[in-house]
C-alpha positions in Angstrom: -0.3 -9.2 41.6 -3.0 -12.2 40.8 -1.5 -15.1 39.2 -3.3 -15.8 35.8 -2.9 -20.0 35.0 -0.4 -21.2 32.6 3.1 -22.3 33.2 5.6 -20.2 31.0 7.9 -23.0 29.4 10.4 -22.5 26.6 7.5 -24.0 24.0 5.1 -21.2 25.5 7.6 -18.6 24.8 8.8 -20.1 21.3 4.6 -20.1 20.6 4.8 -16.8 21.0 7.1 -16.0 18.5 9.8 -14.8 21.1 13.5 -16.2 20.4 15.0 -16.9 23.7 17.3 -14.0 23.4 13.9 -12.0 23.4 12.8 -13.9 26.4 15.8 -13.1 28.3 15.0 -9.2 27.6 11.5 -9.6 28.8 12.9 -11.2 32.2 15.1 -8.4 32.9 12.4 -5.3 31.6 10.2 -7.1 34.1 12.7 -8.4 37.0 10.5 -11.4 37.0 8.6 -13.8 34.9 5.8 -12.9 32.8 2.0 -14.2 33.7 0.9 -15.0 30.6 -1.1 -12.6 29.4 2.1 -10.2 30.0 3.8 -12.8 27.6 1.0 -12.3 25.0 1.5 -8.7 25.3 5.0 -8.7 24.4 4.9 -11.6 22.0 2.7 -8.7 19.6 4.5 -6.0 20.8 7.8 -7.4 19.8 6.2 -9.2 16.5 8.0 -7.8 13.5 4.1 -6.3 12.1 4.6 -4.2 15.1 8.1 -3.3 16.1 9.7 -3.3 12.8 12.7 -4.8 14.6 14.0 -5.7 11.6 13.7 -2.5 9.4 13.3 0.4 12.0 17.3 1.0 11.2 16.9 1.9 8.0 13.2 3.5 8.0 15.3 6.1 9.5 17.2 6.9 6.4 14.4 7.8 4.1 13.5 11.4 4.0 10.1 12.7 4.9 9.9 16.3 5.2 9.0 19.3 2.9 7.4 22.4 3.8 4.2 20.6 2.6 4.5 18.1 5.3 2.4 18.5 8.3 2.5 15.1 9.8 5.0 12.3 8.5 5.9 8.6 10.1 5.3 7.7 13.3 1.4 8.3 13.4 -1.9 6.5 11.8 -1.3 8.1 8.7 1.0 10.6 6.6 -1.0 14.4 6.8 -0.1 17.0 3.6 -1.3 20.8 3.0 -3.1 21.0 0.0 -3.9 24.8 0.7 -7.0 26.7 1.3 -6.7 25.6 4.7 -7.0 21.8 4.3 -4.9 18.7 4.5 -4.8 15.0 2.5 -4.0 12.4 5.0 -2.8 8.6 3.5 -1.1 5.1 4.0 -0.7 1.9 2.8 -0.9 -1.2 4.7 -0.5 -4.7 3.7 -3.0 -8.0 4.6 -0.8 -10.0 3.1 -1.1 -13.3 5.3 -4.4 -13.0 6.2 -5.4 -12.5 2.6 -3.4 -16.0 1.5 -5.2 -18.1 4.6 -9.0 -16.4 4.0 -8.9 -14.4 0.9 -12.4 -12.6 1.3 -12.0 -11.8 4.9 -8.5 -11.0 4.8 -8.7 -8.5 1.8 -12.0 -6.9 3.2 -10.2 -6.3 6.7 -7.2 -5.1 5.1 -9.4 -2.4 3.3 -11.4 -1.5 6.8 -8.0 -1.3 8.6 -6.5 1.4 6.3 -9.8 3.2 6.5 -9.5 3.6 9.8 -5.8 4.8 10.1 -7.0 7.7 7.9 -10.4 8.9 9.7 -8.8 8.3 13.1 -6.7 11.5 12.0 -10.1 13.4 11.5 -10.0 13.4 7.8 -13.2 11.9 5.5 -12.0 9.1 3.7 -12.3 10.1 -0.4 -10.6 6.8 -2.3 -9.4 3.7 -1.8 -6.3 2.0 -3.9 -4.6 -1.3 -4.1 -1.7 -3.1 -4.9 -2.2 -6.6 -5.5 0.1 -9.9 -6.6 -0.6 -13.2 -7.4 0.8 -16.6 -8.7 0.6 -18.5 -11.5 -3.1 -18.1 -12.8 -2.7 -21.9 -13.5 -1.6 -22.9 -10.0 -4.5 -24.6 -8.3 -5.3 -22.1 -5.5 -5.1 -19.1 -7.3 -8.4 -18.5 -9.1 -10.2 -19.1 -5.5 -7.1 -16.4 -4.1 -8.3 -13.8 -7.0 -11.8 -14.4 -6.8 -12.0 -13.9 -2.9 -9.3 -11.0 -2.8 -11.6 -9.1 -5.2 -14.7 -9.5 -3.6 -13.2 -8.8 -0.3 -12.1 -5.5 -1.5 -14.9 -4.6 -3.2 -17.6 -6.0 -0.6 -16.0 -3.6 1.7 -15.1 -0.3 -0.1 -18.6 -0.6 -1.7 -20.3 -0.9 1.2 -18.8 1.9 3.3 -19.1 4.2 0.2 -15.5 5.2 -0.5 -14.6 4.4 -3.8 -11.9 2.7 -5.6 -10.2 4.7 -7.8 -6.8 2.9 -8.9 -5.1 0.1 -8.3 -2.3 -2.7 -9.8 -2.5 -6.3 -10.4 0.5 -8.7 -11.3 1.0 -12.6 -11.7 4.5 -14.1 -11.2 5.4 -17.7 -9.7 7.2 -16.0 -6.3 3.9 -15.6 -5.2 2.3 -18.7 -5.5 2.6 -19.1 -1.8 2.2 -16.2 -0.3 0.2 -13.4 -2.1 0.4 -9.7 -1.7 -2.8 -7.3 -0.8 -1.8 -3.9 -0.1 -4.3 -1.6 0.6 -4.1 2.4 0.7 -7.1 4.8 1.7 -6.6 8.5 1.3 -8.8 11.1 3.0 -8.9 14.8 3.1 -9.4 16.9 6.6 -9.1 20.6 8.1 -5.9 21.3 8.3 -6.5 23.0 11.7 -8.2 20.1 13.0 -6.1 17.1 12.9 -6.4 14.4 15.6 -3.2 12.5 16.6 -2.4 10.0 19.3 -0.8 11.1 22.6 -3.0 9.9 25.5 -2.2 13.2 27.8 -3.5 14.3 31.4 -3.5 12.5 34.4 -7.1 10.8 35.0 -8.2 11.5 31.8 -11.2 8.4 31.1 -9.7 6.1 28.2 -13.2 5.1 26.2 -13.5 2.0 23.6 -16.0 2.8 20.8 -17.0 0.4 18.1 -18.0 -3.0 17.6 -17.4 -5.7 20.5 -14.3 -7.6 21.1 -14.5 -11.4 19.9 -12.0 -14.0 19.5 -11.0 -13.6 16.2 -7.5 -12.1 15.1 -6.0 -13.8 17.9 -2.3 -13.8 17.1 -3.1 -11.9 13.9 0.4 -9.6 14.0 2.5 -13.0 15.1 0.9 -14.6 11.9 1.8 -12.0 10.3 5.0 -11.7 11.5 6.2 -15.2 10.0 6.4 -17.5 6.9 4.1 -20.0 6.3 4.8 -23.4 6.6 2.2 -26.5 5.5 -0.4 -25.4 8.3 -1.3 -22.2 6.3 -4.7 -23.2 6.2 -4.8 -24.2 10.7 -4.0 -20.2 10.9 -7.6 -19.7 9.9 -8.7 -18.6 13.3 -6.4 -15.6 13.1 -8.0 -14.1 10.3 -10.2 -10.9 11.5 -13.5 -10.9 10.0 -15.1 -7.8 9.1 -18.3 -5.7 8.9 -18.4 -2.3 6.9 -21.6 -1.0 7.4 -20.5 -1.2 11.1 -16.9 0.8 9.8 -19.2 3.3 8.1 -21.3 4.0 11.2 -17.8 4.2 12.7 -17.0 6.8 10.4 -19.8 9.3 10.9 -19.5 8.3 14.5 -16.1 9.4 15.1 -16.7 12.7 12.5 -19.4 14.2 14.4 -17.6 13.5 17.8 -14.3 15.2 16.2 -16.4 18.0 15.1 -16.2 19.2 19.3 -13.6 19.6 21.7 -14.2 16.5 23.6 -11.3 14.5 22.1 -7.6 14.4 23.7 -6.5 11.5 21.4 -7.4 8.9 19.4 -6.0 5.4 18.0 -7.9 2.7 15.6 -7.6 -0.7 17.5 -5.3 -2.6 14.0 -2.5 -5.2 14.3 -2.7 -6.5 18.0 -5.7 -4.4 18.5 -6.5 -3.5 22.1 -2.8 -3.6 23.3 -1.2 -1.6 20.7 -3.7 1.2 20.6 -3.0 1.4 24.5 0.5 1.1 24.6 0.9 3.2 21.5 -1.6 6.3 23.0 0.6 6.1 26.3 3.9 6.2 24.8 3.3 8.7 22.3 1.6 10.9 25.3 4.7 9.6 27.6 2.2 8.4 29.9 0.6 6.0 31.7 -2.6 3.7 31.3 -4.6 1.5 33.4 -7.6 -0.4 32.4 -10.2 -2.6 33.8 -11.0 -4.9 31.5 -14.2 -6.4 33.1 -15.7 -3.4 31.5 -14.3 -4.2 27.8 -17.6 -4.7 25.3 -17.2 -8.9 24.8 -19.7 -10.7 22.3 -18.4 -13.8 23.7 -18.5 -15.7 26.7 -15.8 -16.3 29.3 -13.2 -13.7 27.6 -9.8 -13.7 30.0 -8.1 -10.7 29.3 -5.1 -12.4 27.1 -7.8 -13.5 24.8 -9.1 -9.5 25.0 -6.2 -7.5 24.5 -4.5 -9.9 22.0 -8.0 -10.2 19.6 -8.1 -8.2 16.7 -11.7 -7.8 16.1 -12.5 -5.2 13.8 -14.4 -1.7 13.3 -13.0 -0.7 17.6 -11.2 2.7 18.3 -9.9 3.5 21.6 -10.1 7.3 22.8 -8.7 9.4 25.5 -11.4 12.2 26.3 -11.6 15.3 28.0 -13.2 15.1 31.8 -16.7 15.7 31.6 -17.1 14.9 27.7 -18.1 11.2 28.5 -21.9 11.7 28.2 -21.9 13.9 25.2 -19.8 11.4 23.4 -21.6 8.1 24.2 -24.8 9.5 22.6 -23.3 10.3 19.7 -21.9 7.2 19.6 -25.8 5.4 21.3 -27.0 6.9 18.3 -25.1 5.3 15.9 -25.4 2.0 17.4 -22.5 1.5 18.4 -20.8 0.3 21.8 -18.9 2.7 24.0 -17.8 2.0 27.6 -15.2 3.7 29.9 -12.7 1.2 30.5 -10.0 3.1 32.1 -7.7 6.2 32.9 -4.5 7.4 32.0 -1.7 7.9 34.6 1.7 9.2 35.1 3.4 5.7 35.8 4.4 5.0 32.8 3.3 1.4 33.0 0.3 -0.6 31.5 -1.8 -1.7 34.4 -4.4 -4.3 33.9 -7.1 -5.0 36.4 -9.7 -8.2 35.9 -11.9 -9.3 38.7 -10.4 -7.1 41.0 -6.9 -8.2 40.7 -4.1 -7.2 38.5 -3.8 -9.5 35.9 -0.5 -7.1 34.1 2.0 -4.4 34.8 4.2 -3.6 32.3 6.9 -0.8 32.0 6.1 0.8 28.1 9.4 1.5 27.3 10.5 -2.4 26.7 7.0 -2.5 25.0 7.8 0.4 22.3 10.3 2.2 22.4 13.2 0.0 23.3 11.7 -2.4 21.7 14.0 -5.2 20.2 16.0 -3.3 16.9 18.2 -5.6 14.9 20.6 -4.5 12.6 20.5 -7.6 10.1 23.2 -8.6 8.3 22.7 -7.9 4.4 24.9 -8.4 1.2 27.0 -5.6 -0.3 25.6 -4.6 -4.2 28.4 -6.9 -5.7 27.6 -10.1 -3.5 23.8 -9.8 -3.7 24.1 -9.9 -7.7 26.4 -13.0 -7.2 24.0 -14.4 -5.1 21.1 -13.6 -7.7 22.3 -15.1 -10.7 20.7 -13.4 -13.1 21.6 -14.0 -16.5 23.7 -11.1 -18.9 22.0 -10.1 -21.6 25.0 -10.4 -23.8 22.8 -9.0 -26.9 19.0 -8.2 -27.6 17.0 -11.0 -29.6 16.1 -10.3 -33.1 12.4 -8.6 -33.2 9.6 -10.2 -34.9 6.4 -8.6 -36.7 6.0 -6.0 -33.5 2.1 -5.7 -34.1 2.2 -9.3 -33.7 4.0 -9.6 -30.8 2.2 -6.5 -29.0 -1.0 -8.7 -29.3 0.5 -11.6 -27.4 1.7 -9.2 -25.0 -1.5 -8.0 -24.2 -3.2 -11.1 -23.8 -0.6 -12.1 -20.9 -1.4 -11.8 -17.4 0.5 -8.5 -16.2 -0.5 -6.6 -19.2 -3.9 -7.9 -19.8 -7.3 -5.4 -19.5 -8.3 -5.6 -15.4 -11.4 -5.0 -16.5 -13.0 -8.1 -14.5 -11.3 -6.7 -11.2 -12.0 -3.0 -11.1 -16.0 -3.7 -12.4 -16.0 -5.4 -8.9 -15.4 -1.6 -7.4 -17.8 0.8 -7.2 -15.1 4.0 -8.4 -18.4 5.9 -8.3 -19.9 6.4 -5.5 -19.6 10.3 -3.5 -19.8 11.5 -7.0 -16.2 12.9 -6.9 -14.3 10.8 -9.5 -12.7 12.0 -11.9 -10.4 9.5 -13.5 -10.3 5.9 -13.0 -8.6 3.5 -15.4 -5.7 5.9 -16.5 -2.1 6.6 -15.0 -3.5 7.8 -12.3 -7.3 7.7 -10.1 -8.2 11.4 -9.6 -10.9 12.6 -7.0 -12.2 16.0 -6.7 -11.6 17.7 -3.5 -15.5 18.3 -2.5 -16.7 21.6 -2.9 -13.4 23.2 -4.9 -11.4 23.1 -8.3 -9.0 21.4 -6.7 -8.2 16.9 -7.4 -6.2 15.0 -5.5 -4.2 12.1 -8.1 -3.4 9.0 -6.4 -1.1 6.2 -8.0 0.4 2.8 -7.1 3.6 1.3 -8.4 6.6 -1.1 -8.2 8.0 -3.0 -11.0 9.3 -6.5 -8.5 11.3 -8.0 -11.3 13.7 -5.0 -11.4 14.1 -4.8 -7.9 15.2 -8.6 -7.8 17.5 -7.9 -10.6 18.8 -4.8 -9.1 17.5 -3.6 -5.5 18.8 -0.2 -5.9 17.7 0.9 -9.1 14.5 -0.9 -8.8 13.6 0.7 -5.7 14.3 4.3 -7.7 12.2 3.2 -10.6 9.7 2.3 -7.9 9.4 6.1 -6.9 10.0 6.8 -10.4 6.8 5.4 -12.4 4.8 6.7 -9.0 6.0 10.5 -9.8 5.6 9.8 -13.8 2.1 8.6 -13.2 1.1 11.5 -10.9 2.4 14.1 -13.7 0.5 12.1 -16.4 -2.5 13.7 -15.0 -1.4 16.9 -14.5 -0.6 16.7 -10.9 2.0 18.3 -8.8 3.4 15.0 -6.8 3.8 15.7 -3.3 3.8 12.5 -1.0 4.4 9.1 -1.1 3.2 6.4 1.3 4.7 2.5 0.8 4.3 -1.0 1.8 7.8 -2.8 1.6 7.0 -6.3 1.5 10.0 -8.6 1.5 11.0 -12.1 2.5 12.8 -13.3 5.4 15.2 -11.1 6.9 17.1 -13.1 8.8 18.4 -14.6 5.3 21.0 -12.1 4.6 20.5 -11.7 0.9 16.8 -10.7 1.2 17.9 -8.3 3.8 20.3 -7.0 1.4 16.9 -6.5 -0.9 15.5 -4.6 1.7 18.3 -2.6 2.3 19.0 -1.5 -0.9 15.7 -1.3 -2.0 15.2 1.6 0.6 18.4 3.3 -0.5 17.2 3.8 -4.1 14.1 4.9 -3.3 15.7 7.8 -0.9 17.7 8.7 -3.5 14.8 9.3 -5.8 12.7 10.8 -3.0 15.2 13.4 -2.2 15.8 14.5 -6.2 12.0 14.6 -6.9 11.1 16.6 -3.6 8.5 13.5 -2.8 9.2 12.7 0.8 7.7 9.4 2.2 4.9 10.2 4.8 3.7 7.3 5.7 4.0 3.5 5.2 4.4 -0.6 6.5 6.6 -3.2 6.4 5.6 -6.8 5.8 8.0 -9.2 6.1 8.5 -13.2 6.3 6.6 -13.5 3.0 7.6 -16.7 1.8 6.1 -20.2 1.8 7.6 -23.4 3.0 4.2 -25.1 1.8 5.1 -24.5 -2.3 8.2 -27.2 -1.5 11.4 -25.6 -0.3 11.5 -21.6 0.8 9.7 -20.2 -2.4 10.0 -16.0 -1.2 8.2 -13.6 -3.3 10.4 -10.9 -5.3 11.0 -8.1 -3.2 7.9 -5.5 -3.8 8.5 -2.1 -1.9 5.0 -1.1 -3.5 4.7 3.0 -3.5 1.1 4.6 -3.3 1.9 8.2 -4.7 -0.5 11.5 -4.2 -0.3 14.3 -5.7 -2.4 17.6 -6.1 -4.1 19.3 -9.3 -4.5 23.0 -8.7 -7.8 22.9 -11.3 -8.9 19.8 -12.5 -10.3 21.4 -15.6 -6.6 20.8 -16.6 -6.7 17.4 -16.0 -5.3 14.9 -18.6 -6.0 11.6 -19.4 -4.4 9.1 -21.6 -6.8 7.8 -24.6 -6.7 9.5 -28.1 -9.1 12.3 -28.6 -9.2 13.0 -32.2 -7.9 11.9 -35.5 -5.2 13.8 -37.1 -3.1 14.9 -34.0 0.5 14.7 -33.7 2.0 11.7 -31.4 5.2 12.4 -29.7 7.8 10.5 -26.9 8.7 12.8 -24.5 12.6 11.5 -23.0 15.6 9.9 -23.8 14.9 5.8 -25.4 17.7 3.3 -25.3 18.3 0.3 -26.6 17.8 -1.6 -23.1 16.0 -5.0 -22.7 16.8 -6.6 -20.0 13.9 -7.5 -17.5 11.3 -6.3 -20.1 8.0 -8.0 -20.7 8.8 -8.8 -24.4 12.1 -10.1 -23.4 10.2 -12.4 -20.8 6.9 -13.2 -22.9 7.9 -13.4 -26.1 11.7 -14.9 -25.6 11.7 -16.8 -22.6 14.5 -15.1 -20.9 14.2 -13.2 -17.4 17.8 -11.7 -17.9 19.8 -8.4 -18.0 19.8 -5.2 -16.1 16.7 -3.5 -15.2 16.5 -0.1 -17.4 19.0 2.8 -15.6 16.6 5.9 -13.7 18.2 9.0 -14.2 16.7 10.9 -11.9 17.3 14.6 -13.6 15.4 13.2 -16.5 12.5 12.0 -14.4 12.4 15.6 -12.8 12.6 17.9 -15.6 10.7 15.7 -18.2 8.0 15.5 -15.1 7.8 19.4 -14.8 7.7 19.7 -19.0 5.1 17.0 -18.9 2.8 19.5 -16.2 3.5 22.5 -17.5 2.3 21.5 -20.8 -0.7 20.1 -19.5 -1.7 22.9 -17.3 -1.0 25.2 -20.7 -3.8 23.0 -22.4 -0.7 22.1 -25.2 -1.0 18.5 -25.1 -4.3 16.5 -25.7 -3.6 13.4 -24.6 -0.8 12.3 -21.9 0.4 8.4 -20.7 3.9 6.9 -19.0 5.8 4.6 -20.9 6.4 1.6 -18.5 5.7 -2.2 -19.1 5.8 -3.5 -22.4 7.4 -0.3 -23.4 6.4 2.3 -26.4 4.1 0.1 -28.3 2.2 -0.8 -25.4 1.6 2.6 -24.3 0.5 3.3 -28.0 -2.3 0.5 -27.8 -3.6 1.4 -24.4 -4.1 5.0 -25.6 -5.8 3.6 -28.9 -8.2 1.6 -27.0 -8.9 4.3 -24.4 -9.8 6.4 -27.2 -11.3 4.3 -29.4 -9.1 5.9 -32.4 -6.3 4.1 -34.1 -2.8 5.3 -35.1 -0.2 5.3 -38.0 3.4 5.2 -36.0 6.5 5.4 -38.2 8.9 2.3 -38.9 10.8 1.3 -35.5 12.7 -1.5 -34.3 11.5 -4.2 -31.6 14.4 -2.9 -29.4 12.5 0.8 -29.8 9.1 -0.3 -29.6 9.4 -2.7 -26.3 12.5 -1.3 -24.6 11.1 -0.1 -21.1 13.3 3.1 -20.7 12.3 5.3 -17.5 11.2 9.3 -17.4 9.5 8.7 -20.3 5.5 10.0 -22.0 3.6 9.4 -25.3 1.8 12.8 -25.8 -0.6 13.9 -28.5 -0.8 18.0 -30.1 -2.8 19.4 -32.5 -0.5 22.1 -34.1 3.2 21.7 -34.5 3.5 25.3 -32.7 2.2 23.2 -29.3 5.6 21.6 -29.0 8.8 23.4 -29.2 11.6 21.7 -29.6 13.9 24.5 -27.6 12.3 23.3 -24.0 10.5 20.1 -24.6 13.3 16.8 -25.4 10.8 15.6 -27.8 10.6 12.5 -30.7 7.5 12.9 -33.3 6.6 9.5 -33.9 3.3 9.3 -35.8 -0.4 10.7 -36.1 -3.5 9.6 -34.6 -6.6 8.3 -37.0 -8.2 4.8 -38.5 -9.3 1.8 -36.6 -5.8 0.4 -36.3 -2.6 0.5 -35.1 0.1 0.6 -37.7 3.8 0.5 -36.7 5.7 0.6 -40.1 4.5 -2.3 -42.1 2.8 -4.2 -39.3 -1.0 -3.5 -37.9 -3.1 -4.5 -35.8 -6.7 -3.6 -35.8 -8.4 -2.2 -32.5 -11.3 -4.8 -32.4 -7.9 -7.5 -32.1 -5.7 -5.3 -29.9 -9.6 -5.0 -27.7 -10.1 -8.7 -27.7 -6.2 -9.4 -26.7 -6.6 -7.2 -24.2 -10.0 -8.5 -22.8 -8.9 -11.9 -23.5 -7.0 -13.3 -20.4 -9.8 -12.4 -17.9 -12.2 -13.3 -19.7 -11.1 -16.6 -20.5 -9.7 -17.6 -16.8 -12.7 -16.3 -14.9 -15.1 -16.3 -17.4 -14.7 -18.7 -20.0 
């Protein structure tokens, strides 16, 4: 085998990202010393972006089937029936790191990523979704973080015409060093004609499509795979950069080629692009692969094939085609102007085999590479040590409440409650003329050419997961579900993004691990198996002066079908003089609240208990009265609690409300499996099946709560108020 230059020394390996422990496994899968693009290979392999080393153990816990599940973990994306013969197909995927070191870039290539696990699968992409988190809006960095996050999303979506339909956006000091961008794209495909991975038959010709390779993303899944330290800003050069009207042409490319029989399998080129599509393809088919990479598209000079197989240049898929098909597909693909070349072959040795220059540069056995990869079992507190460990504060009684209409106006001038009216104008929810709903519990897109919507949600609630890992990973599944049935629809799958801190520290392993067990729990009572989903860990920053790791976020991306979106609800008033009512149980419980926090001071108490029979039968109350046209207008109770809810509706609607007398603890408590719902007769609701609280009637130009108002031109210009004075102003 040809030698490739570069001596393999213990700071070469540590570069890498390999402990030696890892190194010493490398040694013995190979029976010799790595070259050092065999090194490289590993070194991504073996990152935690792409072996989930550190959380494959308990990934295997969750549950993720249901007879409505046609594809779950362990491919590009999650695949569900939706009936009449067709399929939604989804995921989630973080670009965290890369958003934190180049915020436009990274976002946009988060967003053109995701796209691509979804039409890799066959399936048209229909809507796009985020879940985003920030620091402090006063920290210095974070209004350039905002502004370039948003505009990379946007530029993207926008210009590849899928539209964004939905989407959350928080503030809280954890991540002031380390934002989150998590990214979720949701297509919708044949079911008969789904495209999955497995490179199969011996001498089939392995074919790259797409854009050229470059030198950017180098290292891409190592960075991603660590914390930052005060160098965040040197990591630049891993940052992929993008192009979406190159993704777009990729799109249609790749659609009219699926529309034959020419494809055997299929793989988008993501985190350590060339190398894991390869290895992936051949150990999903339980192959082997060899390719020559003299003949890989380059637009740069000089390219040795470490730099080729570790970039992560965007908008490149790798197929494995039928003999004979070659032709046929590189006209399609000539005619889109895009690359295509023949680089290889698959083969029945189980090993990657590179050849540059004639020589074999690599030859690596694929099961160290995937399948026995490294898999840690972490050490992680018990429940009872990790809320030692937390501190957080009892709530040993609830403050006395203040002039509520009051304090709901300062609440929703504050960052997490605040109108996101500056970010989602960036998105073009729009275009493909298939929106339903934006702006609402949930983003609703027809399915083309039927009565049928799919209802797409993102949630997590990170302060209750700090303050409880278990119950906030329920809740997390929880407020996903609730949302989905605000609208009408019948939840069916969830896809997530757990991004955590690092877990080699055992009490954010501890997050992790019981994060993962609420959210099972929840899964298996509300018959919403996860499908899909990532894991980003080592999000914490070294460079904000002494470990600062964000708050455990397992963010859930939740879809769900409507059978005919005639029936669709949405959440703003729709006349004066109907009935308001709270659907579910309210107690007096504070703790980790928004009011508690905003108006009080105090991040203390337990996070609100999810009873998980409530959330299912008030969810299946909650649809059935929609689809029976009962109930006029429908939204969740999450943060900020009842009165909130109330003044989102109001404004929505443009109507005001008279609410009877109620405490602070009533009107800002954040109790789960809950609705506001508004009826026109008294004969809509009956109190022998629905658990229901009349609490006022809809009319005027204010909100009234008891003795205190608030008039919608104030609760408006709250609302509008933080945006428009950080970005604006």
């Amino acid at each position: 085998m040809a030698t490739v230059e570069s001596q393999i020394t213990p700071e070469v390996v540590e570069q890498h990202g390999l402990s030696p422990e890892e190194y010493e496994r490398v040694l013995h899968a190979l029976g010799r010393e790595p070259n050092l693009v065999e090194l490289g290979i590993f070194s991504v392999m073996w990152s935690e972006h792409c072996s989930y080393k550190s959380s494959r153990l308990h990934l295997k816990k969750l549950p993720t089937e249901a007879p409505w599940v046609i594809c779950g973990p362990g491919e590009n994306a999650g695949v569900i029936d939706i009936g009449d013969g067709q399929a939604a197909i989804f995921k989630m995927e973080s670009h965290n790191h890369p958003s934190y070191i180049e915020p436009y870039q990274g976002a946009a290539t988060g967003v053109g990523g995701i796209l691509r696990d979804v039409f890799t699968m066959g399936a048209r992409p229909v809507a796009n979704a985020n879940a985003l988190r920030f620091g402090r809006p006063e920290h210095p960095k974070m209004q350039h973080l905002v502004k370039g996050v948003v505009a990379g999303i946007g530029g993207y979506g926008n210009c590849v015409g899928v539209p964004t339909v939905c989407g959350e956006t928080n503030f809280h000091p954890a991540y002031d060093g380390n934002i989150l961008v998590n990214a979720m794209t949701v297509g919708v495909a044949d079911a008969d004609k789904i495209f999955y991975s497995a490179a199969t038959g011996v001498g089939n010709p392995i074919v790259y499509v797409g854009s050229k390779t470059g030198r950017d993303g180098i290292h891409g899944a190592t960075m991603a795979s660590a914390d930052f330290g005060e160098d965040a800003d040197a990591k630049r050069p891993t940052v992929q950069v993008g192009d979406p009207f190159t993704e777009k042409l990729l799109i249609e490319a790749c659609l009219e080629l699926m529309a034959t029989d020419a494809i055997v399998a299929i793989q988008d080129m993501g985190a350590a692009g060339l190398t894991s599509s390869s290895v992936e393809m051949a150990t999903n088919g339980k192959a082997g692969i060899r390719l020559d990479m003299n003949k890989v598209p380059c637009r740069e000079e000089g390219m040795t094939p470490y730099e080729m197989m570790l970039s992560e240049s965007q908008e490149r898929m790798l197929m494995v085609l039928k003999p004979g098909k070659e032709a046929m597909a590189e006209a399609i693909f000539r005619k889109w102007e895009l690359d295509f070349a023949v680089i290889g072959e698959v083969t029945d040795t189980r090993h990657m085999v590179l050849e540059f220059n004639g020589e074999v540069v690599c030859d690596i056995p694929l099961g160290p590479l995937a399948a026995d990869a490294p898999e840690y079992d972490r050490p992680y507190l018990s429940k009872q040590e990790y809320k030692t460990w937390a501190e957080v504060s009892a709530l040993a009684e609830n403050p006395a409440g203040g002039d509520i209409c009051a304090d709901l106006l300062k609440l929703l001038a504050t960052p997490n409650l605040a109108s996101k009216y500056w970010i989602s104008e960036q998105y073009d929810s729009q275009v493909g003329a298939d929106t339903l709903q934006t702006g609402g519990d949930a983003g609703v897109v027809r399915v083309h050419g039927s009565k049928k919507a799919l209802a797409i949600s993102t949630d997590c609630t990170p302060r209750y997961v700090y303050a409880d890992p278990y119950e906030g990973g329920k809740q997390a599944i929880a407020e996903a579900y609730r949302n989905l049935n605000a609208v009408g629809a019948r939840p069916l799958a969830v896809t997530n993004c757990l991004n955590f801190a690092n877990p080699q520290r055992p009490e954010i392993m501890s997050q992790f691990v019981h994060a993962l067990e609420g959210m099972g729990d929840a899964c298996r009572a509300l018959d919403f198996p996860i499908v899909s989903g990532n894991v980003s860990l080592y999000n914490e920053s070294k460079a904000t002066g002494g470990g600062s790791a964000i708050l455990p976020t397992p963010a859930i991306g939740g879809v769900g079908l409507i059978d005919d979106y005639d029936t669709m609800a949405t959440m703003g008033f729709k006349a004066a003089g109907e009935h308001i009512a709270v659907i579910g149980p309210n107690y007096p419980e504070l703790g980790q609240s928004l009011w508690l926090r905003e108006i009080h001071g105090l991040e203390a108490g337990e996070p609100p208990r999810v009873d998980l029979a409530d959330e299912k039968i008030n969810g299946e109350i909650v649809r059935k009265l929609i689809a029976a046209g009962k109930v006029t207008a429908v939204h969740d109770i999450s943060d900020g609690g009842l009165a909130v809810a109330l003044a989102e509706m109001a404004l929505a609607g443009g109507i005001g409300a008279t609410i009877d007398a109620m405490t602070s603890e009533f009107a800002f408590n954040e109790s789960q499996a809950r609705y506001i719902v508004t009826y026109r007769s008294e004969s809509d609701l009956d109190r022998s099946e629905v658990p229901f609280e009349r609490i006022g009637m809809t009319g005027g130009n204010a909100l009234r709560i008891g003795d205190s108002s608030a008039s919608l031109t104030d609760l408006r210009e709250a609302h509008r108020s933080f945006f428009h004075d950080w970005m604006e102003g």
